[in-house]
N, C-alpha and C positions, 0 to 999 in steps of 0.2 A: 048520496045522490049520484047518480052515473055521469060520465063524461057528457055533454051535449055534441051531438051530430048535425053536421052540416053536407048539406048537397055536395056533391062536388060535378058541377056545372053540367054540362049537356048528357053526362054520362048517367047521373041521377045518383050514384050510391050516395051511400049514408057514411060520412068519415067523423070519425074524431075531430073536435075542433082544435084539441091540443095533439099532434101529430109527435112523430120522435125521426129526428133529427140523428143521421148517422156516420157526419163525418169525422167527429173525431175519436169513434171506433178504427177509424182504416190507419190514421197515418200520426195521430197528434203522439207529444216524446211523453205524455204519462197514462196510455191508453192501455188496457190488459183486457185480454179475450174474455176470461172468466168473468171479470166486473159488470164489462160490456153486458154478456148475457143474462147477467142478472137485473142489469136494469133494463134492459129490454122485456124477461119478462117480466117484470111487475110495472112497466106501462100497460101490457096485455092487460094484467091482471087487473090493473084500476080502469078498464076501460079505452084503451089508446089502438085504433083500428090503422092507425095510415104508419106504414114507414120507411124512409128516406133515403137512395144511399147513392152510389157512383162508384164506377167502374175505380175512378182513379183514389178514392179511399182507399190507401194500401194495396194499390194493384191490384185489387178485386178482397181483401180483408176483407172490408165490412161486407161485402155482399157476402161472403159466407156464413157470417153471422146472421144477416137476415134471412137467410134459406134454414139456417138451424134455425130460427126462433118460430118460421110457419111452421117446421115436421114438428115441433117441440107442441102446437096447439094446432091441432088436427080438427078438432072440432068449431074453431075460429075463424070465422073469415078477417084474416090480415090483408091489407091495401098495401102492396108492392111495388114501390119504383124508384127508378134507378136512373142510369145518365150514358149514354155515349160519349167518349172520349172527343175530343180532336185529333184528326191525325196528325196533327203537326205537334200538338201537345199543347200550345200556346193557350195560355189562360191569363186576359181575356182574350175571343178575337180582334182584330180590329179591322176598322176599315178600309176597305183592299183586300183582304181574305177574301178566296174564290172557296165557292161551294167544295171545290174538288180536292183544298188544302185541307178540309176541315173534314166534310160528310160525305165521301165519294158513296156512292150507293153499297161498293162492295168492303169498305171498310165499318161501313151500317149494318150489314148484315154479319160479319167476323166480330166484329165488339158485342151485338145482340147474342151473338153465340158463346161466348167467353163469360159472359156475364151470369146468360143460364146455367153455364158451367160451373161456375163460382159457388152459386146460390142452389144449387143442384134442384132447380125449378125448374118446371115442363111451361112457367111464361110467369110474365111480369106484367101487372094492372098497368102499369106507367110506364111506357118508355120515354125520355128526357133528353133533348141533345144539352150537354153540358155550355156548349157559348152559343152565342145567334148573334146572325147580322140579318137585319131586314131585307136585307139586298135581296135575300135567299128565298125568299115568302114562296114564292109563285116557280120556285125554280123545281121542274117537274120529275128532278132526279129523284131527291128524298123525300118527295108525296108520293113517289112510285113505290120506290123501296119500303115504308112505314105501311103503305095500304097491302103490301103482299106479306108482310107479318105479321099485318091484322088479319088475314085471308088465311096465314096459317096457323094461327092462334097462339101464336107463341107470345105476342103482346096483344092487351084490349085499347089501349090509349094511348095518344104522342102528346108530347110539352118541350117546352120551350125554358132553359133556365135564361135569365134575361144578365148581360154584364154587371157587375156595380156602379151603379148610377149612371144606369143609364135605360130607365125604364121606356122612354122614348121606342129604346132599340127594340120593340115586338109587337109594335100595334100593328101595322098592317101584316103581319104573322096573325096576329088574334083576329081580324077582322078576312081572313082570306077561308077562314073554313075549316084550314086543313089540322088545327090541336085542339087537343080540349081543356090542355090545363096551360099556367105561366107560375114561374116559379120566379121570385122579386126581392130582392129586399125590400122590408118596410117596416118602420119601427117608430119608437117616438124622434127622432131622429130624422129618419129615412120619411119623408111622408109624401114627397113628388109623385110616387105614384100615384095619388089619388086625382092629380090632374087631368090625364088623360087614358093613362092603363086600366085602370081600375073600370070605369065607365066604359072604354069598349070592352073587356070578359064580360061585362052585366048585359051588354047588348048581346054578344055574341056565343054568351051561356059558358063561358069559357072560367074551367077553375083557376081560384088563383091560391098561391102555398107563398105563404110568409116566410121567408130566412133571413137567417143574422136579428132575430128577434131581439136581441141583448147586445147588437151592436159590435159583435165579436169580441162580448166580454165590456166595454164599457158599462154598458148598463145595468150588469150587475153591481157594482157601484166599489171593485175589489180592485180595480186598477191605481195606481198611481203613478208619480211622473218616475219614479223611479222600478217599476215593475221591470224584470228580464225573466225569459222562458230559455231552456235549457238550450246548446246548439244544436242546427238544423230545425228549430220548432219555428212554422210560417208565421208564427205571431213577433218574432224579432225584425222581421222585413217588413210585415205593416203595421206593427205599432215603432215607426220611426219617430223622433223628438215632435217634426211636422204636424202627427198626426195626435201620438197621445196625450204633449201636452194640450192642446185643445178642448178633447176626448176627455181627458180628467175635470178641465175646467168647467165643461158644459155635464159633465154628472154630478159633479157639488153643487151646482147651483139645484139641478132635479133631488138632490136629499135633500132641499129645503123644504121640501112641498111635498114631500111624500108623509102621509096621512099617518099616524099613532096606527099603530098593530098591522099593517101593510109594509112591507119590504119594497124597495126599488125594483125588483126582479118580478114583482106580483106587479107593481103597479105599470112596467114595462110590456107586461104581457096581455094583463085586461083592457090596456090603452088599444091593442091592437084587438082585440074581442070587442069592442066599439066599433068595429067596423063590419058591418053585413058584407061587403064584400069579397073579407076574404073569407076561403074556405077550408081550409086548415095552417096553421103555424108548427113549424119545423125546429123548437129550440133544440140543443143539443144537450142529451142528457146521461152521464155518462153514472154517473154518483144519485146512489137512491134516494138518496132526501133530496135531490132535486128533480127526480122523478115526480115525490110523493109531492114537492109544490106547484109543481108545473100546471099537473093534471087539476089539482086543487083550484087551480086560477080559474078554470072552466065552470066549476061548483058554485065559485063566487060569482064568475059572470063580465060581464064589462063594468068601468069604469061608471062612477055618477058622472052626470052631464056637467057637472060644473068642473070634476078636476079635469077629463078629458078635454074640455075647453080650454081651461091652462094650461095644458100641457101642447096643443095644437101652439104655444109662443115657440113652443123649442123648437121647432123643425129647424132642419141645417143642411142646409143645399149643399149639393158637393159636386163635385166634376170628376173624372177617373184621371189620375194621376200616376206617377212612374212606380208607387209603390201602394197600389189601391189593387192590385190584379185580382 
């Protein structure tokens, strides 16, 4: 059975509902090029239209892998997008960042270009600024900048990736007109967004793209309190004691209730396929048999209405913290 397709909002394509996720192609400490494009293409090949990436994956790495993997299927229409940088680099933003720290018009246009570069593509379906403050919404520097890149074709679409928790930070972004997609965490976990983001993209035709589907790795159910990633790997600065012991304790309780022949990583993912909302999910897939389960999630479909119900006990509110960036 093929992947199922979902709008993605005002624009009308047809995307993947199981997407591919490209960041820990660019930068993670056990990533390999050749791997990478192996499982890239055989999401192709099982059906996976949308794919993810950002300038600051490896300096532009993974966008080059995503420009080899469209010339590699020439006869495939792949769904392209990518992320503007901050100028300042800071991730997340916060508040008090002025438009001109962040997105001055003409470092929007030099990253737009760097990025083509990268990906040796003549444009990108997606353009994404990588942090947002609402502050920005109506600020007419980079409505101006994004509509003369859509005037030269070099991009079809603007988004918005929204901080870690703090889905709050994009509605009146989503509600001003000017993107078409929001890019969010949301997981069995992560489910705030459903309170007030979610319902304005439904008003305002605005796609939305699931990240950190697996919780950056809790929910695949492989962590423990004593897990370490190699030095320099960003999983040693945000799974601090703070956060994973928690993070463990709240995935043992989820293997209780995960259903005979269903894995946590399935059940993780159809929870969020419960949601008409969103319009495609970004796990990261770096290893082909979790290519081959991801996409499979889509085949099965969403959750019964009973476990999805149970699992709506888990949500776990959070607030961004010194080590949540």
């Amino acid at each position: 059975m093929p992947v199922e397709k979902r709008v993605f909002g005002k624009k009308g394509w047809k995307v993947s509902e199981i997407g591919h996720g490209m960041w820990g192609m660019g930068s993670w400490s056990d990533s390999s090029d050749e791997a990478s494009l192996d499982a890239l293409q055989l999401s192709v090949d099982l059906g996976c239209n949308f794919f993810d990436t950002a300038f600051a994956y490896g300096a532009g790495r993974s966008e080059v892998l995503l420009g080899k993997i469209v010339k590699a299927n020439p006869e495939r229409k792949l769904y392209t997008a990518t992320k503007i940088p901050p100028k300042n680099m800071k991730w997340p933003s916060k508040r008090g960042f002025l438009l001109e720290d962040c997105f001055p018009p003409d470092h929007i246009r030099t990253m737009v270009k760097k990025s083509l570069e990268n990906a040796q593509l003549d444009h990108f379906d997606l353009m994404q600024f990588h942090v947002w403050e609402d502050a920005w919404a109506e600020d007419e520097r980079w409505i101006r900048a994004m509509d003369d890149l859509k005037s030269e074709g070099v991009i079809s679409s603007v988004g918005i990736s929204i901080n870690r928790w703090e889905p709050w930070n994009g509605i009146k972004t989503v509600e001003s007109g000017h993107i078409d997609a929001v890019q969010v965490i949301y997981n069995i976990f992560d489910q705030d967004p459903e309170d007030e983001l979610f319902p304005a993209c439904k008003a305002n035709q605005v796609a939305v793209i699931a990240r950190v589907p697996f919780d950056e790795g809790t929910l695949t159910g492989n962590l423990t309190v004593d897990s370490k990633w190699p030095e320099g790997d960003w999983r040693n600065l945000y799974f601090v004691p703070e956060n994973l012991v928690p993070s463990v304790e709240r995935a043992e309780k989820l293997k209780l209730i995960v259903p005979e022949g269903m894995s946590l990583p399935e059940m993780a993912l159809r929870f969020i396929l419960n949601n008409p909302d969103i319009t495609t999910i970004i796990p990261g897939m770096r290893a082909l048999k979790h290519v081959r389960s991801n996409i499979e999630c889509s085949v099965k479909g969403p959750l019964p209405s009973d476990l999805h119900h149970q699992l709506r006990s888990h949500r776990w509110d959070r607030s961004p913290t010194r080590w949540s960036y």
